[in-house]
Structure formats: C-alpha cells, structure tokens
N, C-alpha and C positions, 0 to 999 in steps of 0.2 A: 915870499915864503910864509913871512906870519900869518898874510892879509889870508893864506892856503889852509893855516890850521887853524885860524878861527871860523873860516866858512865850514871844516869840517866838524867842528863842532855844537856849531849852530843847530847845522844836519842831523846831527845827532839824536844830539836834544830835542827838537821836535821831531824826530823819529819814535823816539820815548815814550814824548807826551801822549803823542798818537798815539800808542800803544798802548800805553797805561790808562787813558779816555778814551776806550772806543767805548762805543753807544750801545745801549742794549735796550731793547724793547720789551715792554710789558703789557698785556692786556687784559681788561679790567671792566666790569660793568658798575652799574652807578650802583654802589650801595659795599660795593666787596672791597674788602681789606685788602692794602698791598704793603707790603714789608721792600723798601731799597737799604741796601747791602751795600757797604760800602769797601772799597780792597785798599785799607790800609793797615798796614801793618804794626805801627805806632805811631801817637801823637798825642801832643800835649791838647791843639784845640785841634776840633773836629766840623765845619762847617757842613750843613746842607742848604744849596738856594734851588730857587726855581727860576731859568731862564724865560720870564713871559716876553713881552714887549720891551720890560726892563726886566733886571738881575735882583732879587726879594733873597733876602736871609729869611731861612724858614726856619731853622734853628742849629744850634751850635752843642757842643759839649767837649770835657778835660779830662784830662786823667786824672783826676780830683775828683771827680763825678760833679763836677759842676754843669748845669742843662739849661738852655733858653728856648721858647719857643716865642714865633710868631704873633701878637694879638689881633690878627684879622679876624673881621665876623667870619669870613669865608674858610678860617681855617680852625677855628674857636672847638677845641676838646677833640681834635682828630687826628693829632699829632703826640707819638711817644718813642721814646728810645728803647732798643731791644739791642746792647750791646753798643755798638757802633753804628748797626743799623736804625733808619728811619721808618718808624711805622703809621700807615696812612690809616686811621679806620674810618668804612660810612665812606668810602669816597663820591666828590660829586660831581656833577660838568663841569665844574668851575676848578677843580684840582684836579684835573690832567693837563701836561705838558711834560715839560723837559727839566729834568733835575739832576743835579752834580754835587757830587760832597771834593773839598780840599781842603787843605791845611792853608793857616794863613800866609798869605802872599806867595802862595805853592802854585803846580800846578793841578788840573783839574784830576782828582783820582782813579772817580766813576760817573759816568754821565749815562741817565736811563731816562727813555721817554716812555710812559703811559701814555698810551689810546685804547679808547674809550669802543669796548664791544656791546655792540644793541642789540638784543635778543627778544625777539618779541613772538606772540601767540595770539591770534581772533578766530576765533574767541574763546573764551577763557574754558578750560575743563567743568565739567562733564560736557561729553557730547552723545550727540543719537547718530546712530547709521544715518547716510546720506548729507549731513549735514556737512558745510563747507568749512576748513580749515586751512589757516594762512599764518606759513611759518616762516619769519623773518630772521638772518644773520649777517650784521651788516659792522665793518671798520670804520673810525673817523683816523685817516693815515695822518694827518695834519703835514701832509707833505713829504709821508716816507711814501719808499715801494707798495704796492698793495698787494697785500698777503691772498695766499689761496684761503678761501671758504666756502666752507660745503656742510650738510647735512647728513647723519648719519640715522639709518629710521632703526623701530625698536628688530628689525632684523640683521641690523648690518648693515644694510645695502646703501649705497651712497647716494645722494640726492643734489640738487643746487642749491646755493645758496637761500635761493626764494622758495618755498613750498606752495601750492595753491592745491589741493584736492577734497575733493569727499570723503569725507572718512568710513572706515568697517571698523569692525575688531581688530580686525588685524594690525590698526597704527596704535592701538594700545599698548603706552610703557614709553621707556624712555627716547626721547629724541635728542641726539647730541649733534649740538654745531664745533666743528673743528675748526682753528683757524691757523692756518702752516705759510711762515717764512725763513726758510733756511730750514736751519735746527728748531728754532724757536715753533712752539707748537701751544695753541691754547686749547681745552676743550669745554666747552657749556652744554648743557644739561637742561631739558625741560622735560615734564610729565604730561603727559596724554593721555586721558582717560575715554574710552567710548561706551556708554552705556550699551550694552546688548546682552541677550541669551548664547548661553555655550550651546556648540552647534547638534544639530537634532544627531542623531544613529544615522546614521547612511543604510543599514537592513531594519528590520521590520524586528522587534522583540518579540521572544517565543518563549509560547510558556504553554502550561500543560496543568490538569488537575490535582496533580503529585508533586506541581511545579511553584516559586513563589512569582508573582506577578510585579515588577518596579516597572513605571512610566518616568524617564529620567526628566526633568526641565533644573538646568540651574541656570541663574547669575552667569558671566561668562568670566576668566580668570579676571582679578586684581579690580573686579567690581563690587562692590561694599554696598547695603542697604541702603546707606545714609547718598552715596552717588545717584542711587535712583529717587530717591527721596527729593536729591537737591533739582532736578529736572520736572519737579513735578508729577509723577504718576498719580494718574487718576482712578485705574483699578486693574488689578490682576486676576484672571481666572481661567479656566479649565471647562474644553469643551469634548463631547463624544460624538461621533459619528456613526453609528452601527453600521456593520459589514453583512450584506443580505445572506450569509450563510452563517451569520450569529444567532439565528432562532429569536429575534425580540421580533414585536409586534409592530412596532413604532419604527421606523425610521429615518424619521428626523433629530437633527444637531439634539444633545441637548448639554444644557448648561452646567456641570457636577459643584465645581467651589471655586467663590469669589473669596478674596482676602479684604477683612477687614483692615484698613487703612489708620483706624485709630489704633488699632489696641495689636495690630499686629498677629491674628488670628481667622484661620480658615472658616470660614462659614459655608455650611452645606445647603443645595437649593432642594432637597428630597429624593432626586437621583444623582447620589453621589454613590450607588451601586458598592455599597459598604468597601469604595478603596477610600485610605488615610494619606491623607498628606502628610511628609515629612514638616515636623513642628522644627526646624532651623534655618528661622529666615535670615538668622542673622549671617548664618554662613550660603546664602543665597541659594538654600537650596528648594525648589519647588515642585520635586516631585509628588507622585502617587504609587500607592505599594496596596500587595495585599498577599497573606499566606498562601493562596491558593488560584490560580485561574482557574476561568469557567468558561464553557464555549460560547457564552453570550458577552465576551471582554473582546471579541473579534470585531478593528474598526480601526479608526482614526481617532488620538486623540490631539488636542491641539492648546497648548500652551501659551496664554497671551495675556501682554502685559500695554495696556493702552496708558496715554501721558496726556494732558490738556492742551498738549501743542496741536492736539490728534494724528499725530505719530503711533504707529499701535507694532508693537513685535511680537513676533509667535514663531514657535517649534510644533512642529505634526511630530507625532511619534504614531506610526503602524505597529498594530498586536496581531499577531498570528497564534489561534490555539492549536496546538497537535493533541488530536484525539483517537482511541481506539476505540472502535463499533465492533459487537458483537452479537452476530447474528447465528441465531434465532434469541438469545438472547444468554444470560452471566450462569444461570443456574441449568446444567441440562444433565439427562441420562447418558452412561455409557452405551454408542451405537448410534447415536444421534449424529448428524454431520452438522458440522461448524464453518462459520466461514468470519474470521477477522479482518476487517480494516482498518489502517490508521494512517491520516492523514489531515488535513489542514482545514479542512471544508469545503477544498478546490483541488485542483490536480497539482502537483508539487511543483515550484520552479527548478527550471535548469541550474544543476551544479547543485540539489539537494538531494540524498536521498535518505531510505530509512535502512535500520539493522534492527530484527529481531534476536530477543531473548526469552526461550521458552523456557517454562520448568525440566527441570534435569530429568524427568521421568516420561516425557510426551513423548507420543509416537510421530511427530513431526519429523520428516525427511530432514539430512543436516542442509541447510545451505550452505554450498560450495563458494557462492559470489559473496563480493564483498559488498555488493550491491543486493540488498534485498528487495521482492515486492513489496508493492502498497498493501495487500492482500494475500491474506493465506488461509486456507482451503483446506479442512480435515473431515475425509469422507464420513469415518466413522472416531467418533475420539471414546479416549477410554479416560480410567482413573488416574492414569500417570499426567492427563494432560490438564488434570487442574490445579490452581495455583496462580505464584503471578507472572503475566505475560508482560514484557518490558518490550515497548517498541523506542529505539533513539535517534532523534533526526540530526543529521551530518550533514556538512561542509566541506566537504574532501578527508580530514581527521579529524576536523572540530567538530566536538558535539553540541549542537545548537538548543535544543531541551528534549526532553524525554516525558512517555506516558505508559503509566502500568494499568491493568488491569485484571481481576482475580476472577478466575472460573470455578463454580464450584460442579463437580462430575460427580453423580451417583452410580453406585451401581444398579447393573440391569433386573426386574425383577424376574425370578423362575416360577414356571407353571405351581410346582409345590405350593413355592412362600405365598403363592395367589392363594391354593385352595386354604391353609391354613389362616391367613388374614380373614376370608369371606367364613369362615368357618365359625371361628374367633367372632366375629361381627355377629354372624346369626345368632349364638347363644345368650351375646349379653340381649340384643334386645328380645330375644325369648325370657328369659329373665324378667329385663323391665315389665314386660305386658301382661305376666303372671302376679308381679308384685301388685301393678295396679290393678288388675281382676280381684284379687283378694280383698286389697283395700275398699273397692267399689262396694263387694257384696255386706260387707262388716259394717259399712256406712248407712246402705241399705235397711239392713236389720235395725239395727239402733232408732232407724227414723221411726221404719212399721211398729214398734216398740212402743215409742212417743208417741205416735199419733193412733194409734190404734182405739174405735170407739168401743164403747161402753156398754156392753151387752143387760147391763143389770137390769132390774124389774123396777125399784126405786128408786132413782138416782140423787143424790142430794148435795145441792150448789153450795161450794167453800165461799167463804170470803178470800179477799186479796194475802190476805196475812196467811189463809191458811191454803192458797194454792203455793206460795214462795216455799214454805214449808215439805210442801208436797213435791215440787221440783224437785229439790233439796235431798228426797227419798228414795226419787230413780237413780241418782247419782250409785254408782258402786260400792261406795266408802258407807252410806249409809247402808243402803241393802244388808251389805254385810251385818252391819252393826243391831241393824232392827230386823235380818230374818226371822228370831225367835218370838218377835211379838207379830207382826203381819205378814203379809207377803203385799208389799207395793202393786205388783204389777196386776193382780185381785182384786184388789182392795180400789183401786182410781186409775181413771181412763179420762178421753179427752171427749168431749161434748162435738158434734157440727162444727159451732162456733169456734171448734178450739180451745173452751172452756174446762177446765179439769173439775170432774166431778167425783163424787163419795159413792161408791157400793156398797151399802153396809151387806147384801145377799153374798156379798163372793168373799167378805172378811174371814178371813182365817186367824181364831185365836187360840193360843197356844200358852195363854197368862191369867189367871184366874180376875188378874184387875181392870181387864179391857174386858168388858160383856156387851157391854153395848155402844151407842154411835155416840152418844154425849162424850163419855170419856175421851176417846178416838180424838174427838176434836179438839179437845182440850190438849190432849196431846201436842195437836199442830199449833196451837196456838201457843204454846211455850217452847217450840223448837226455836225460835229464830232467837226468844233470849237465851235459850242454851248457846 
C-alpha cells in the first residue's frame, strides 16, 4: 500500500513538471530580438540556461535585483532583463537553441526553443520588368516537426515556399512568408520594388479646340526617382507619331523632350509642338499638357524611359481630336444653306456617338434620338441660327470631350438698302472727282502764272540776289503788301531759260520815289535784309 502512494505520487509530480515545462517555440532570423518570458510567479533566484550539447547558465537574478550574465564572446552585450524575462538582442546562428529558466534545484519552469527563420531575396530591389526574382523561406527545425511555409504575394494570394519568376508590376510591395505550427504562427515581411511606368489608358484621349489636352505618363505606384536612378537610366523622353488625318506635312516619328539627367529638367528638341511637361519629377510624374488641342495633336505619342542595361520601357498614349467643320464656311448670309460636321477625322468607332447643342433660337428641327448625326444639314439658316453650336462625343452617358463652334448669320440684304448703298457710293465719289478737278485747275494757273514769258520790249537780267527777292514777290503775302508800289506780275516774267527778268515798259508806279529801274533794283536788293 505505501509502495501504491508513493508511485502515485511520483506520477503526479512529473505530470506537473510536464505541464509546467512544456516547450514552446519561437522563430527568429539572425539579427531580431527575442524576449523569453519566464511563468514564475515568485522567487528569490531566477535562473536561465541553454540546453546545447552541455547545460550553460546564461544568467540568473533575485528579488533583490541582483543580475549575472554570461561572459562568453558569443553572448557578449546581447543579454538583458526585462522583469523576469530574458532579452536576446542582435540574435545570431550561434544563439539558437533550447532555453529554460528555474528556481534553484527546482523544476524546469519554462522551456522555449528558437529556430532560426531564413528569408532571403535575388536579387536585391529595384527591379525591371522581366527580370528573374527568387524568393526564399526556409526553418532550421533542429529536430522539431516541420512547420507549414508559404508565401504570401503583394495580393494576397498564396504562394510556396520557394518563389522563382519574372517579375511585372504587379509583385510590387510587400511579400510575407508565414510560417504555421499548431497555434504558433510567425510572419516576415520583404519589399519588392519593380521599376516600371503606370499603365497607358486602355482608350484613346480626346480633346477638342475648347478642350484642355493631358498626355498621361507616370512612374508606376510606390516607385521613387531615386529607384529609377538606382538602376541606372540612361534617358528618358517623348516621341510623336502623326495620324495621316492630323493635317502635318511630315510624317515621321519625331522626337518632342528628352530629360536632362543632370539637373533634373526637360529639354525641348524644337518640335515639342508648344506641349509642357509636367515640372514634378520627383512625384514621377511625366506627362504632357497644353490649354488647348488642335487637330494636328492627332497620333501616337509614346513615352520612354531607356536604362544602360538597354532595357528601354514605354507607354503609347492615342490623341483623338473632335472637330466641327463648317461648310461653306463660320461667317454666312441669311438663306444660305449650311451643312456641319463633327467628327474625329475618321468615321466614329462603334459604341461612340455625338449629341448636338444648337443656339436657342435656330431653326434646326428638334432631334428626337438620343443618338445624333455626324452631320447636320440647314437648307436655308436664318439669324436665330447663329451663335455657339456644341457638338459632345459620348460613351453610352459619358461624355468623352466636347467642340463648339460660332456662326456668325447676317441679315439678307433688300433691293432698296441695294439702291441706297449704290446711290450713297455714287455721290461721294462724285464728290472726290469734283474736289480734284478744282484742285487740278488752281494748280494749273499758278504754274501758267510762274512760268509765263516776258513780253516786254527791254528786258533786263537780275542778279541772284535780286531774283530770290523777286520770288519772294509772287508769294501772296507780299503782293498784298507791295500792290501800291508795283504790280509783280508786270513788272517780271521768266526768260526761255527760266531766268526771271525786269520789264521796266510794264512797271506800274504809283509812288512818286520809284521813277525809274535803278531805284527798283535797289529795292530788291534790300528785300532779303528786310
């Protein structure tokens, strides 16, 4: 009976132990801190060893706050107390295994074995499309069960352990490896980066002359200047293709802006077709913009970013312009027939079509459908129909861009406002031709005046001094002034040569102190110091 209650006792007690020591596992890669927790609930000393080959006190501590650690090089500044618990920092290959804290000459409390999680990546972030990527997650069980591990990609989706593929964009961001035994669940984390462009428009960008024009190219999410940087690129830039219903003369590729790689700035090659690149490379952004399309922006542009690996990436973005034609043409009379069209340059694709907006006062039939024509047809338009005509290109509801154009419509003119215009026109230039008849003959005289010869019997030649003088007497101002002493026009005339000579026969005096030709002269000869 005794030998009965000491066996059940035994039993017991190492039911206990077991209990109180069961084993818990931890996983850990080389460099990460682990904290072992110990479940005691008092004690004076507090041991932790490590179970290697042999049994190593790693360190002890009191309810005193008394503390010891270990002085092995291998465990040298990586061991601290945090309560009761033991804290690992920096851990390395050489500090995993099996560890237990107890009281002296106790049983064992808590017993935890670290293994050692290897997580590895080839090769190392950034990458390019296509390039190979190998993702490793691997246990050293040191002799436990072997835990499930798997890979989890940046969607979620579950992977194997081992990774091997090419990468896209798509595996950009975080990759977690999980690693699941029982309850016990670990998860590690890597980043992923792939260098690439976000992906082109799937349609074609429409713009219009009333419209503003963006060509989108960015960076693709969670990629940074400095990622492309670190890969090398060797230059980025922007090509054109013109569409044969764009109106250019030329078409071939051509080259718009390469980015400076030093200084971080767009430079233009001469046809860069006044579009601006967006100045924010740093938010990787690489578009082209401009306030206004024009129907020669119809084409291909194509965004490319080439690397020294010679790896080269690029986005096409298609420009479609919607334009209104108006035929005969913007300015016409009421009564005139009009004919508008508006469209792309081409015939519209399936699942587009347009909706007219006339001025409120046009004599345009209403359109019933909700589908309008390409073309609309006004026999005769009047005043009401000018103004702005809005055509908008659609998607089923969505409006995809829009184009106006302004008519301007005169009124028609009547036979009256004809005869009165023509009438009006006759008399000024009856008018003019009277004004210059007059003028002609006044101009006329004046010459015959001047130039008329000399009839007199004795003619007698001036000097220079005393022809300037004489000029000086046809003048008006003088006539006036000297009609009471001669009469000029009498008195000297012009020679053949055009030489002004003296008639003393035709002098008319009318002053007792002019009698004769001496005086006369004298006269002229002191006009010019008057």
């Amino acid at each position: 009976m005794k030998n009965l209650i000491q066996s059940v006792l035994i039993l017991i007690a190492v039911l206990i132990s077991g209990t109180s020591g069961a084993e818990e596992v931890v996983y850990a890669q080389v460099g990460d801190t682990v904290t072992l927790k110990c479940q005691a609930d008092s004690y004076r000393y507090l041991y932790w060893k490590i179970d290697d080959t042999v049994i190593k006190d790693l360190a002890w501590i009191n309810d005193l706050g008394g503390k010891h650690f270990i002085t092995d090089e291998a465990w040298s500044n990586k061991l601290s107390f945090s309560g009761d618990s033991l804290v690992i920092t920096n851990i390395q290959e050489a500090n995993f295994g099996k560890f237990f804290c107890q009281m002296p000459s106790g049983p064992r409390l808590t017993s935890i074995k670290i293994l050692q999680l290897s997580v590895s990546m080839t090769p190392r972030s950034p990458l390019l499309p296509g390039e190979s990527l190998t993702l490793s997650c691997s246990v050293n069980t040191l002799g436990n069960k072997k835990p499930q591990v798997h890979w989890l990609n940046p969607q979620d989706k579950k992977e194997n352990s081992l990774v091997n593929k090419r990468v896209t964009s798509q595996d950009t961001g975080k990759w977690t490896c999980v690693v699941t035994d029982g309850k016990n669940k670990k998860e590690t984390r890597v980043s992923v980066t792939v260098v690439d462009l976000s992906p082109a428009p799937s349609d074609p960008k429409y713009t219009s002359k009333s419209k503003t024009l963006n060509i989108p190219c960015s960076f693709a999410p969670h990629v940074s200047w400095e990622h492309v940087k670190a890969r090398d690129v060797q230059e980025i830039y922007w090509q054109f293709s013109p569409d044969p219903s764009s109106g250019l003369v030329s078409k071939d590729t051509q080259k718009l802006y390469f980015l400076n790689l030093n200084d971080s700035l767009w430079k233009n090659t001469g046809q860069h077709r006044e579009l601006r690149p967006v100045q924010n490379l740093k938010n990787g952004d690489l578009s082209l913009s401009r306030k206004q399309g024009r129907e020669e922006d119809r084409g291909n542009y194509v965004c490319n970013m080439k690397f020294k690996s010679g790896a080269i990436l690029n986005r096409a973005v298609r420009v479609e312009v919607l334009q209104i034609i108006s035929s005969p043409q913007t300015d016409l009379v009421s009564g005139q027939p009009l004919n508008l069209s508006c469209s792309l340059g081409h015939p519209l694709p399936s699942g587009l079509h347009v909706k007219w907006s006339p001025p409120p006062g046009s004599s345009l039939p209403a359109l019933k459908s909700e589908h309008h024509p390409a073309d609309v047809i006004i026999p005769e338009v009047g005043t009401g129909d000018g103004g702005k005509w809005e055509c908008s290109l659609l998607q089923g509801k969505n409006q995809l861009t829009s184009a106006v154009i302004t008519l301007k419509i005169e009124h028609r003119l009547s036979v009256w406002m004809l005869v009165i215009i023509c009438s009006a026109a006759a008399i000024v230039i009856l008018i003019v031709i009277l004004v210059f008849i007059l003028c002609r003959r006044r101009k006329r005289k004046m010459r015959h005046l001047r130039h008329r010869l000399c009839q007199c019997k004795n003619p007698v030649s001036l000097s220079t001094t005393q022809r300037e003088t004489c000029d000086f007497l046809f003048q008006p101002q003088a006539q006036r002034f000297l009609q009471d002493i001669i009469s000029p026009r009498k008195t000297f005339s012009r020679g053949r040569s055009n030489q002004l000579n003296l008639c003393p026969d035709k002098m008319d005096f009318s002053v007792t102190s002019a009698k004769t030709v001496n005086p006369l002269l004298a006269v002229l000869d002191e006009g010019l110091e008057v």
